[in-house]
C-alpha positions as CSV (number, residue, x, y, z in Angstrom):
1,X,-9.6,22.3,-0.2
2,X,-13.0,21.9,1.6
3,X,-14.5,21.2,5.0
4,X,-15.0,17.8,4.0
5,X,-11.7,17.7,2.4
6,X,-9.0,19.6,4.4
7,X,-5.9,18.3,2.9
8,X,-7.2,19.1,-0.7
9,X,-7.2,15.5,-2.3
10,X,-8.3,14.6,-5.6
11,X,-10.0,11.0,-4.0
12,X,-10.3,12.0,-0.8
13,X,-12.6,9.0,-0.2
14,X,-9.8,6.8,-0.4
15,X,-8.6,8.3,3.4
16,X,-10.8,8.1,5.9
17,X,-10.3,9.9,8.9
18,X,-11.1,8.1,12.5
19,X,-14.5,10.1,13.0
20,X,-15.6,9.3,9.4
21,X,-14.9,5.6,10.5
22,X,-16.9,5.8,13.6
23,X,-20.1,7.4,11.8
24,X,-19.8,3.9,9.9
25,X,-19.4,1.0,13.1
26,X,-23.1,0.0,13.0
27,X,-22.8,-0.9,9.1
28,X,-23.0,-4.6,8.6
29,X,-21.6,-4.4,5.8
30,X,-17.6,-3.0,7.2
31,X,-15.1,-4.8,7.7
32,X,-12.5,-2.8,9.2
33,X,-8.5,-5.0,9.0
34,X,-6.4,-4.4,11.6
35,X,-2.7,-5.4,9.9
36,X,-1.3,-4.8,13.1
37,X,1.0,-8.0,14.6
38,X,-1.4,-10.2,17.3
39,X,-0.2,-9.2,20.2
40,X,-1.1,-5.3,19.7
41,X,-4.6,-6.4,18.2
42,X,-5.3,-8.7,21.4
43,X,-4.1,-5.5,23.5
44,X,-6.8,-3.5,21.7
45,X,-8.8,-2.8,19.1
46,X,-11.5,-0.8,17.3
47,X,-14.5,-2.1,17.5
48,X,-15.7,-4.4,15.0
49,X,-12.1,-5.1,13.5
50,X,-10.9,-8.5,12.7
51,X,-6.9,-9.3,12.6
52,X,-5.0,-9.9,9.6
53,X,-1.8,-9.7,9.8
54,X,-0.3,-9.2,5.9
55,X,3.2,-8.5,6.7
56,X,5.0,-11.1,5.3
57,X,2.7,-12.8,3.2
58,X,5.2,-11.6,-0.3
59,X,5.9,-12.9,-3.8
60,X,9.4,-12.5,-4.8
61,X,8.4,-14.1,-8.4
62,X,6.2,-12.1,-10.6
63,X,5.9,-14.7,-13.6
64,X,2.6,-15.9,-14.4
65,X,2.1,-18.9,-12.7
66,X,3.7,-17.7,-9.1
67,X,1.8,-14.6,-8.8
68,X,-1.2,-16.5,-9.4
69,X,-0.7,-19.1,-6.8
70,X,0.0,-15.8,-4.6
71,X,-3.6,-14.2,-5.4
72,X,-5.3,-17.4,-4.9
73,X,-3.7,-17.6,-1.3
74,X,-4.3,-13.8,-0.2
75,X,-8.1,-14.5,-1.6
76,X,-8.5,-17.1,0.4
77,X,-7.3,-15.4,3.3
78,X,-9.3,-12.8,3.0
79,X,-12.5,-15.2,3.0
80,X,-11.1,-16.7,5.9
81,X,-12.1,-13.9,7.5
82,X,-15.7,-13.2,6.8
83,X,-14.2,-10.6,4.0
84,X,-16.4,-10.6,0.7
85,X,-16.0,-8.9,-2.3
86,X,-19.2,-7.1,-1.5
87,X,-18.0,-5.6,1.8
88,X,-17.0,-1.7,2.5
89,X,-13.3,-2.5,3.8
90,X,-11.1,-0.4,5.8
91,X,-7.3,-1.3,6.5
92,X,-6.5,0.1,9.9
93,X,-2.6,-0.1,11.2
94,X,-1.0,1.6,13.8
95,X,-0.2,4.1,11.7
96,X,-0.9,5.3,8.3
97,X,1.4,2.8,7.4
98,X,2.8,0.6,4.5
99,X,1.4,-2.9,5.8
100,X,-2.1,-0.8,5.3
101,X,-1.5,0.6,2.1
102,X,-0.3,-2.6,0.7
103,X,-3.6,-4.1,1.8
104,X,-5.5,-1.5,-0.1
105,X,-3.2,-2.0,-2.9
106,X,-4.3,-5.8,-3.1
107,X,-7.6,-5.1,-3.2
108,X,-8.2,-2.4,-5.8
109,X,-5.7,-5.2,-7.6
110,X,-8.6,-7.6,-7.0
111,X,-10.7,-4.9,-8.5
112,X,-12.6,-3.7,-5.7
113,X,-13.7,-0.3,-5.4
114,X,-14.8,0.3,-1.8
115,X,-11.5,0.1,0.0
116,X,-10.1,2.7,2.2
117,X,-7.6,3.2,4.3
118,X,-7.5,4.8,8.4
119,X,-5.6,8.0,8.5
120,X,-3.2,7.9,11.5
121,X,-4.5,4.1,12.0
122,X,-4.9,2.9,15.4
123,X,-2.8,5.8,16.8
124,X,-4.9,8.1,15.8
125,X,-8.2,6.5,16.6
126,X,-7.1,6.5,20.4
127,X,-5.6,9.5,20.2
128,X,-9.6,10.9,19.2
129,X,-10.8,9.4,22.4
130,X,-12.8,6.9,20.1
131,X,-13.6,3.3,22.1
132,X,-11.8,0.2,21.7
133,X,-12.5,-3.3,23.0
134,X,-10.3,-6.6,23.6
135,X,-13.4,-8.5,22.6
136,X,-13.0,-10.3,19.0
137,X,-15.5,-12.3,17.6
138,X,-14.4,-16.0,15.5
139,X,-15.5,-14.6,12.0
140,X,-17.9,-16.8,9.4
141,X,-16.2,-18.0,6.4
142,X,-16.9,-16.9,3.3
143,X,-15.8,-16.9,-0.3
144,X,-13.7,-13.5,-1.8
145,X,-14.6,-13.5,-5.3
146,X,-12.5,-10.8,-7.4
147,X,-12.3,-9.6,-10.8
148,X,-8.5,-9.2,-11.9
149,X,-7.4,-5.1,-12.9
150,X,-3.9,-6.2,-13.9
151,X,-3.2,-2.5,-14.6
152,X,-2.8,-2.3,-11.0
153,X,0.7,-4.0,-10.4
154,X,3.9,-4.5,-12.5
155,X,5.7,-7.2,-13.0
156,X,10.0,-7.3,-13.5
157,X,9.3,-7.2,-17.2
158,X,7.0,-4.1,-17.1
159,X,9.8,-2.5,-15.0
160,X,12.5,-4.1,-17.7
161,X,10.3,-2.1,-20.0
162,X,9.7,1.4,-18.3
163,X,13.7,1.8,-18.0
164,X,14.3,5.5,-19.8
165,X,10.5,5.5,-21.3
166,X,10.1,9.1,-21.1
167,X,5.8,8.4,-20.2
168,X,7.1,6.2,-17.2
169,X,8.5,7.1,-14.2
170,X,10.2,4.5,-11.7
171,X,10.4,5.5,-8.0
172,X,12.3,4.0,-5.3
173,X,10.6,4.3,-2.1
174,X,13.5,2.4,0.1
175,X,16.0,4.2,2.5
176,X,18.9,6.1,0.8
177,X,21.3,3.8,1.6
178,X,19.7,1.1,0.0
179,X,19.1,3.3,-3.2
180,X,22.9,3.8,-3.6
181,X,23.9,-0.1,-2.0
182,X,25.1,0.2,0.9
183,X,22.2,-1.4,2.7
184,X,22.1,-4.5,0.3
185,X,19.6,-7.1,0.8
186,X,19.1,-8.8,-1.8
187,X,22.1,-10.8,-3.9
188,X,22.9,-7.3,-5.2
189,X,22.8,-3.8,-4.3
190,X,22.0,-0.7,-5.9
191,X,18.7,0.4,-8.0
192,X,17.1,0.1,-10.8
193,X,18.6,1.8,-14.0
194,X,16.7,5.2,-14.6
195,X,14.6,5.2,-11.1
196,X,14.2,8.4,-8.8
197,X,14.3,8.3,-5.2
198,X,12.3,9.2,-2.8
199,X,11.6,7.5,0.8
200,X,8.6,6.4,1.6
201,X,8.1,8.0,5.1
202,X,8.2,11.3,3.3
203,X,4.5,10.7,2.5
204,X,3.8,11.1,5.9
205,X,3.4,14.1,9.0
206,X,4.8,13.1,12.5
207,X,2.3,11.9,13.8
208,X,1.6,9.2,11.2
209,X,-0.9,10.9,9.2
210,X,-0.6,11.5,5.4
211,X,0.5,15.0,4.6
212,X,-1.5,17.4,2.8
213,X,-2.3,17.2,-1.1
214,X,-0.1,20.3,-1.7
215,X,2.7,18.6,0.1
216,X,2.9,15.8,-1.5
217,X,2.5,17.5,-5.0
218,X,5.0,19.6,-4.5
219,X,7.4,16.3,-3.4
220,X,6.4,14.3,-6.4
221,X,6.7,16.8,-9.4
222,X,10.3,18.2,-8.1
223,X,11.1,14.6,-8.8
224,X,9.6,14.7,-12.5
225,X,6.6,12.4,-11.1
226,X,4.1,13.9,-13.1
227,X,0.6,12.7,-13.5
228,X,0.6,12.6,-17.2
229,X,3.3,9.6,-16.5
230,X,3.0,5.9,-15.7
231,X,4.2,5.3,-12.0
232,X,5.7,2.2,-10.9
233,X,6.8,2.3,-7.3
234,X,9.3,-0.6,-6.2
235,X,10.8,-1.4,-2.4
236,X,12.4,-4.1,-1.0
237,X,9.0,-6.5,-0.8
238,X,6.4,-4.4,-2.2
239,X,5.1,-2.7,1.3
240,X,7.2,0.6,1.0
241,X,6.1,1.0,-2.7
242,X,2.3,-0.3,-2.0
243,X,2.5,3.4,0.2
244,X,3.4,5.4,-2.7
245,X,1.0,3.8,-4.6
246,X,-2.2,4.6,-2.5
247,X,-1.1,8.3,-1.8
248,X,-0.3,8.8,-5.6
249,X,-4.1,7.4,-6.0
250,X,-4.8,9.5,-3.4
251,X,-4.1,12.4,-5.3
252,X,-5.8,11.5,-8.6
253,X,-2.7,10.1,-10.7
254,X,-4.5,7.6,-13.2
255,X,-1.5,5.4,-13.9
256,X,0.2,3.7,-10.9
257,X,1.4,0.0,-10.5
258,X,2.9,-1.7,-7.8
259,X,5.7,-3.7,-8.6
260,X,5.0,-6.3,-5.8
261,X,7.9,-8.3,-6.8
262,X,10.4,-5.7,-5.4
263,X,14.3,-5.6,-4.6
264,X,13.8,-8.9,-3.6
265,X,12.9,-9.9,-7.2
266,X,14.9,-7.6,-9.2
267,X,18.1,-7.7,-7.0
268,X,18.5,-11.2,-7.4
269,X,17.5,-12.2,-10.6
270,X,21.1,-11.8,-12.4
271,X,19.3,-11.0,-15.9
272,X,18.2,-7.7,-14.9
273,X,20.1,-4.8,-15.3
274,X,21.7,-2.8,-12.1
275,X,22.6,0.2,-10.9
276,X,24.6,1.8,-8.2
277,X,24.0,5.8,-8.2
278,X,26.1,8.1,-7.1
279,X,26.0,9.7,-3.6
C-alpha cells in the first residue's frame, strides 16, 4: 500500500476516488455516466455527467448472433450520448455498485482501456462536499467505434466448459438463497454444477466503497479463487457478476469473464446441467 494507493490494489487506476475525479472536471475529453434511474439524476448530479441508465438493457441469449445484435444496440447507446471510443469514461452510481461495474465491464469488452469506475459513487461524492448541479446539457451524437476483446465475457458454452476444469473457477455472486433454490427466478432453481459462492455485496464496506485489496484477497482465495485460475462470475442478469468482475480486475487477476447471459440464461435453457447444493 501507498499514499496514492491506500487500499493496496494491483490497478488501482481502475478506482477512482471522488477527489481524483474532481482534479479531472475541466477535461474535455471525460465523460462521467451516471447509471443512476432519472429521477435521482434530475435531483442531482456531478457536474459534467450525462445519464445512462443501463439497468435493464440484458441479453438472456449468448449465441452468436443475439449477443451481437446486443453490442450493436449498447454501442449505439453509448454514441447517443456524445460517448466515443476516444473518451476517458467514468461510471458513477449511487454507490460503488453493480449497475456501474457492469458498465465498466461492457466497455473494456469493447476494448477500451480508459474506463474507471467512482468509488462510493454519488454517495460518496456528496458526502466529500464536492458540487453538484441539476443542470444537464442535450449531448452531440457521435459514433462509439470498438474493437471486440472477446476474452472479456463467457458465454453458456464456455461455462458448459469450465464445469470441474481444475484452471477455472466459477463464482456465484447471487444471494444464498438463490444459490441453493429457494429464491428461484428463472424456470429452475439452484446453481451451476461445480460453482463457489460468494455474494456480491461482500466486495463492498458500509458505506458503499470497495474494501481493501487485503480484504478482498483474503475472501477470494478461502474460496480457491486463485489468480493463476480462469474466473467466470455468473448472477441472475449479469449485473451482480459484472461487480466481481471489475474488483477481481481490480486486484490484478489476468483471467476474468463475465458470463452476461446469467441465471436467466442458464436456468432456463433445459440442456444445461443443474444443481441444487446443500445448505
Amino acid at each position: 500500500m501507498t499514499a496514492s494507493d491506500p487500499k493496496g490494489y494491483t490497478n488501482p487506476q481502475l478506482l477512482w476516488t471522488p477527489a481524483q475525479l474532481h482534479e479531472q472536471l475541466g477535461d474535455p475529453n471525460l465523460r462521467i455516466i451516471d447509471v443512476r434511474p432519472g429521477e435521482h439524476f434530475a435531483m442531482g448530479h456531478i457536474p459534467g455527467a450525462r445519464h445512462f441508465d443501463i439497468y435493464g438493457i440484458n441479453t438472456y441469449d449468448t449465441d452468436d448472433a443475439p449477443l451481437t445484435s446486443f453490442i450493436k444496440m449498447w454501442a449505439f447507446l453509448l454514441g447517443r450520448r456524445g460517448v466515443s471510443f476516444e473518451n476517458t469514461i467514468v461510471f458513477c452510481g449511487e454507490i460503488a455498485g453493480q449497475t456501474s461495474a457492469r458498465g465498466f465491464w461492457f466497455l473494456e469488452y469493447f476494448g477500451h482501456k480508459d474506463t474507471h469506475l467512482l468509488d462510493g459513487g454519488y454517495t460518496a461524492w456528496v458526502r466529500a462536499g464536492l458540487p453538484v448541479t441539476r443542470d444537464a446539457e442535450v449531448p452531440k451524437t457521435t459514433s462509439f467505434k470498438y474493437g471486440l476483446r472477446h476474452e472479456r465475457v463467457a458465454t453458456y458454452k464456455d461455462v458448459l466448459a469450465a464445469i470441474d476444469d481444475s484452471d477455472k473457477c466459477i463464482l456465484d455472486t447471487r444471494s444464498k438463497k438463490e444459490f441453493l433454490g429457494t429464491d428461484r427466478r428463472a424456470a429452475r432453481g439452484g446453481a451451476v454444477p461445480s460453482a463457489v459462492h460468494q455474494e456480491w455485496l461482500a466486495h463492498l464496506t458500509p458505506e458503499g466503497e470497495i474494501k481493501s485489496a487485503v480484504q478482498l484477497r483474503t475472501q477470494f482465495e478461502v474460496l480457491g479463487i486463485t489468480p493463476d485460475k480462469e474466473i467466470i462470475p455468473y448472477c441472475n442478469t449479469g449485473y451482480r457478476s459484472a461487480h466481481a468482475y471489475f474488483v477481481l480486475r481490480l486486484l490484478g487477476y489476468p483471467r476474468v469473464r463475465n458470463y452476461v447471459g446469467s441465471w436467466q440464461e442458464w436456468g432456463n435453457r433445459a440442456e444445461l446441467p443443474v444443481v441444487v447444493p446443500q445448505q
